[in-house]
C-alpha positions, 0 to 999 in steps of 0.5 A: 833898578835899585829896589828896598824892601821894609818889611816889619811884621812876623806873618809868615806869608807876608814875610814869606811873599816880600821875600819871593819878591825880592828874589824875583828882583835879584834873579832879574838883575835888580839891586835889591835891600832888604831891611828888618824893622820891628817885628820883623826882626824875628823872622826866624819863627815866623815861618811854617810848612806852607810858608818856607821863611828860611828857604826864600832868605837862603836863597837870597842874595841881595843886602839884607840888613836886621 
């Protein structure tokens, strides 16, 4: 399944969530985008000790456009 994912926030947790989900996708075989709109393209800052921001985008493999 081809699967995009828009995310345009800098919540941390959203962020954070749209990511593990998007790396569920990718372990599953699904071919997953991800684009960074708005806000969103500041993801870098956005995350915390509770929500790994960083983390879920090193791990993950798909396209992924800012």
């Amino acid at each position: 399944m081809k699967v995009l994912f828009i995310i345009s926030t800098d919540d941390g947790e959203t962020i954070y969530n749209a990511m593990r989900l998007a790396n569920v996708g990718v372990d599953k075989g699904d071919e997953v985008s991800v684009f960074m709109l708005g806000k969103g393209v500041t993801y870098e800052k956005s995350g915390s000790k509770e929500y790994n921001v960083m983390g879920q985008m090193d791990k993950f493999e798909g396209d992924f456009y800012v």
